[in-house]
N, C-alpha and C positions, 0 to 999 in steps of 0.2 A: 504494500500500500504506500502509495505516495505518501512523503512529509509537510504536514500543514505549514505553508508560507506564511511569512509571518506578515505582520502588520508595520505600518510606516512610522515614528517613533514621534514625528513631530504633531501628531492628534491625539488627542483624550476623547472618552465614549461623551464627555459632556462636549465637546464643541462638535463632534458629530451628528450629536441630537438635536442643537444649534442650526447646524446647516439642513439639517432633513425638517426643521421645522421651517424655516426661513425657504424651501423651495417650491420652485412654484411648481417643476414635473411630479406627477405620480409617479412613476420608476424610479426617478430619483432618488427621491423621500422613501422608498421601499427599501431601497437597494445600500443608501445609507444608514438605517435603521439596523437592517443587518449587520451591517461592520461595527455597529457600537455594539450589538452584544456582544461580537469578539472582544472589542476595547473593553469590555465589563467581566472579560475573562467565562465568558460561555461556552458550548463545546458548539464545533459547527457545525455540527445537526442543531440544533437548537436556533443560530444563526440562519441557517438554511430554511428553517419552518417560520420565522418570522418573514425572511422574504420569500416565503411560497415557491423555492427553486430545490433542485437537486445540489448536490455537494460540490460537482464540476462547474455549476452555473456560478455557485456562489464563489469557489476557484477563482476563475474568473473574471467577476467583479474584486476580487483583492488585486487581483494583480495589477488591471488599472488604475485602481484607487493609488495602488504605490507608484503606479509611474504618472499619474496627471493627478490624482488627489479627488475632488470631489467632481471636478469637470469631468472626469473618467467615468464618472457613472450615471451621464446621459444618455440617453436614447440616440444613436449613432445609425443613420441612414447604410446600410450595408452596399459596399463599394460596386457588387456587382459583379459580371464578367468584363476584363476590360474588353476598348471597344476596337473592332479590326479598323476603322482607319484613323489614320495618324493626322498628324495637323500638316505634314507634307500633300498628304492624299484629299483634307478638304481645301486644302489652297488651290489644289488643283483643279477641285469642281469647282468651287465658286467663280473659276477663271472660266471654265468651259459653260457653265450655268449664265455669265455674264453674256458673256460671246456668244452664246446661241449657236444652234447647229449651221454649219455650210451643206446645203441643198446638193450643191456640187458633188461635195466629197462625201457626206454621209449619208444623204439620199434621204431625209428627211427635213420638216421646216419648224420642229418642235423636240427638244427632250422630252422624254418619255422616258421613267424608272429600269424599264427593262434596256433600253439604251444608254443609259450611266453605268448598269451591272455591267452590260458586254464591254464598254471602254477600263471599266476600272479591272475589269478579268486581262483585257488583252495588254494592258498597259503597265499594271500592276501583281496581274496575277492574283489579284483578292479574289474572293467568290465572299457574293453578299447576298442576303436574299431581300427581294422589294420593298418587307416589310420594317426589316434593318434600315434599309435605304431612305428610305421613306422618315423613318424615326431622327434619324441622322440631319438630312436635310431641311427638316422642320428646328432640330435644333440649332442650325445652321444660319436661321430667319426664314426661312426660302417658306411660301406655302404654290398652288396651284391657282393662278389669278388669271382673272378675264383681260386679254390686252384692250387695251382704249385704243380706238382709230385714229390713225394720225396720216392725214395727208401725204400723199407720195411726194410733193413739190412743197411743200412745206420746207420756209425758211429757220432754221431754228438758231441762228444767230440775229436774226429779223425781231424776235420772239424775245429773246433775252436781251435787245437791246431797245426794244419797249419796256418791257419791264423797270430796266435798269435807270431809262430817262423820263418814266413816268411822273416822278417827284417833283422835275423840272418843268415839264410840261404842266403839270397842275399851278404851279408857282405861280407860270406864267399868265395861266387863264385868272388867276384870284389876282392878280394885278391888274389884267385890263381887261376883261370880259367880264370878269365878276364886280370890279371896280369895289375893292374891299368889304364885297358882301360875304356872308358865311356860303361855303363851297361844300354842297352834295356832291354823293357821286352814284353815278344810278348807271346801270348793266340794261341793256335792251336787247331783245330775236320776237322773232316767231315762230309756232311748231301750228301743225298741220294737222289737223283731230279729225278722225275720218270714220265712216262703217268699216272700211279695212284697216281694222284695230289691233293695238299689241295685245301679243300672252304675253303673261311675264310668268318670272320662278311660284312658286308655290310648293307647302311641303306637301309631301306625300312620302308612303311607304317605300322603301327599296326593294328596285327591281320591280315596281308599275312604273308607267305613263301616264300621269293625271291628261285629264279633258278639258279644253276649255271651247265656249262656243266661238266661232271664228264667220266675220259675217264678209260676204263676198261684192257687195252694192260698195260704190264710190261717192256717193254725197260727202262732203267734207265742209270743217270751217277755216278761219284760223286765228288762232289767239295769240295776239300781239300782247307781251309780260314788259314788264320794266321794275326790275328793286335795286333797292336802297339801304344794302345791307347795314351799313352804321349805323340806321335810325331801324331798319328793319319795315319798312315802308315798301308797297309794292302799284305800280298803277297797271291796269291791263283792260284790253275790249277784245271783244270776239265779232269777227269781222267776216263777211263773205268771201272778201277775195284780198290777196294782197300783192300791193301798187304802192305806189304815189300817193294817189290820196287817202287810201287805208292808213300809211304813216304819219299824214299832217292830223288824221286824225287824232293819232295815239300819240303824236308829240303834245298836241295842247292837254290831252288826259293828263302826261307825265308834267306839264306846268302848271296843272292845278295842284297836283298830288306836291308841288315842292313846297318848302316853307317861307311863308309870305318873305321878302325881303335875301332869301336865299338867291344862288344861282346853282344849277348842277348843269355839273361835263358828264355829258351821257356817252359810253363805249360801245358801241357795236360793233359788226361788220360792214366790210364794204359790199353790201349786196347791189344793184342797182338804184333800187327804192330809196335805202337812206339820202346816197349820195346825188340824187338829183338835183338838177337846176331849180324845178317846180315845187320842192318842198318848203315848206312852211315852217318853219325855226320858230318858236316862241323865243322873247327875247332873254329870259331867265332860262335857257338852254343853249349851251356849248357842245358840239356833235364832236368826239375824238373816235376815229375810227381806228380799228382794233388792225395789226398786221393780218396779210389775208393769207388764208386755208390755217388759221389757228384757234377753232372754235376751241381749244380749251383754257384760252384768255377769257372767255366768258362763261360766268358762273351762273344765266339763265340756260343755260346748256343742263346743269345738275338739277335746276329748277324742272323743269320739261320732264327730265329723268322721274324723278320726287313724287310730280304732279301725275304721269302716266300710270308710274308700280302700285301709288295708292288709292287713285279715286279715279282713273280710265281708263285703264285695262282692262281684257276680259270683261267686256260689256259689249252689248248687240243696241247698235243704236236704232231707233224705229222711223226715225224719219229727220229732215233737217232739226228742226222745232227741237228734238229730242238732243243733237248735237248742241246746240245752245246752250239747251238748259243744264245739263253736264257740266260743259266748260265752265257758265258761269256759277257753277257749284262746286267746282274744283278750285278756283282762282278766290273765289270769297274765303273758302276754308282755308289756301293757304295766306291771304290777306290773314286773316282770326289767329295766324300765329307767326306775329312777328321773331318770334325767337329761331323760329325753322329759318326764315331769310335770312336772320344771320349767320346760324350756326352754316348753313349752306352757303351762302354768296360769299361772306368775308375771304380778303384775298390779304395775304402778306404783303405781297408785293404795292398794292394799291390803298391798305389801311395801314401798316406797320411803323411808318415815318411820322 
């Protein structure tokens, strides 16, 4: 029979019962209880029955206790298997995860788990399995995300160097367009509301295909949006068709909706419409057109999104009338929560200075 280990010299059973009262884990407090009956000159069966363990468990907790003291006899998350790849081997995917596949060479336009297992076998010679892989690269940050669209001719030096002289530009409008009045800033588009309407996600069980009804008729509106995320302000009309004069409409909407004595620089695009000869400017409106093919400098883009997944999608509209009334039941609601506009519209770049 093994020889009982002894105990650490610099505790007494009284400051052990001290720290097992003073602790806040259960285990802890169990596990130090235990070692003061040794310090009380107990046999460790006795010490073992106070903390409800066998003689090796209690073993055990002496032995940590003598080398870390009372920190030793925490609850200690167990190390595990280590893990087959190395910090050489994730430096390596996150370079290839970055870079994305070549079409050319690998014959595909997406990673795919079973296509990181085949490189890191041929490469490394590891053998992993998906669900390893998988574990890894979520600790890794990585998850499986829907790409955003982005313009094939899309400038993206164009892009960040709007952003960057945005600051200036506003300067310069609250200098002599605004003639030291308080300067809004309000986001303007249009989206296109139709009987050929989105599905969006929805849960359902794994492994069905939920249903949604899908309507095939083309009657359409279109809802002209405009917010104002730092006040959380939103102005919008639902219009038959959009032109020219659809916009001088919804410009004077957004010159009511400003506040008296205000001015706001409104961003959009350069669609035709905006930039017309024929449009009609209220004179408490500044038109700063957004770089083109970069609708995600406009956060009526997220709006559209928002307004779609929650109150018009997955709906069978019955006739014009019925489009309308929709619309104008989706835009009032999100009007009723200005904290939505801002949590969604606020831009860094365009409130952060």
């Amino acid at each position: 029979m093994a020889a009982a280990v002894g105990l650490r010299a610099d505790y007494t059973a009284a400051q052990v019962r001290a720290l097992a009262k003073a602790s806040r884990h259960a285990d802890q407090t169990r596990r130090l209880l235990a070692v003061a009956e040794i310090y009380d000159g107990r046999s460790r069966t006795e010490a073992a029955r106070v903390g409800g363990v066998g003689l090796q468990t209690l073993r055990d907790w002496v032995l940590a206790f003598n080398v870390l003291g009372p920190d030793g006899l925490l609850r200690g998350k167990a190390p595990g298997n280590p893990s087959i790849l190395k910090d050489t081997h994730r430096q390596a995917l996150t370079k290839m995860l970055e870079k994305g596949p070549d079409p050319a060479v690998h014959g595909i336009v997406r990673w795919r788990l079973v296509d990181l297992m085949h490189w890191l076998f041929e490469t490394y010679r590891l053998s992993i399995s998906k669900q390893t892989l998988s574990r890894e690269l979520q600790a890794m940050g990585y998850a499986k995300l829907s790409a955003r669209p982005r313009h094939h001719a899309q400038d993206g030096k164009a892009l960040e160097a709007f952003k960057k002289n945005f600051p200036a530009r506003l300067a310069e409008i609250a200098a002599h367009e605004a003639a030291g009045k308080a300067v809004e800033i309000w986001w303007q588009d249009e989206a296109r509301i139709g009987q050929k309407n989105k599905i969006t996600r929805r849960w359902a069980k794994r492994g069905t295909r939920p249903s949604a009804p899908h309507d095939q008729r083309t009657r359409s509106a279109w809802l002209f949006g405009a917010i104002c995320p730092a006040l959380g302000k939103a102005a919008g009309l639902v219009l038959p068709t959009c032109n020219t004069k659809a916009m001088t409409l919804h410009l004077a909407e957004i010159a009511q909706a400003v506040a008296p004595g205000a001015h706001a620089v409104l961003l959009l695009d350069q669609a035709g419409w905006h930039l017309s000869q024929d449009l009609v400017i209220p004179e408490n409106i500044t038109i700063v057109p957004l770089p083109p093919k970069c609708p995600e400098l406009n956060p009526v883009e997220n709006i559209w999104q928002f307004v779609r997944d929650n109150w018009l999608s997955n709906r069978v509209f019955k006739s014009y009338a019925d489009i309308l009334d929709h619309c104008c039941h989706a835009w009032n609601r999100l009007v009723s929560q200005p904290w939505t506009i801002m949590s969604i519209g606020t831009r860094s770049w365009a409130h952060g200075f």
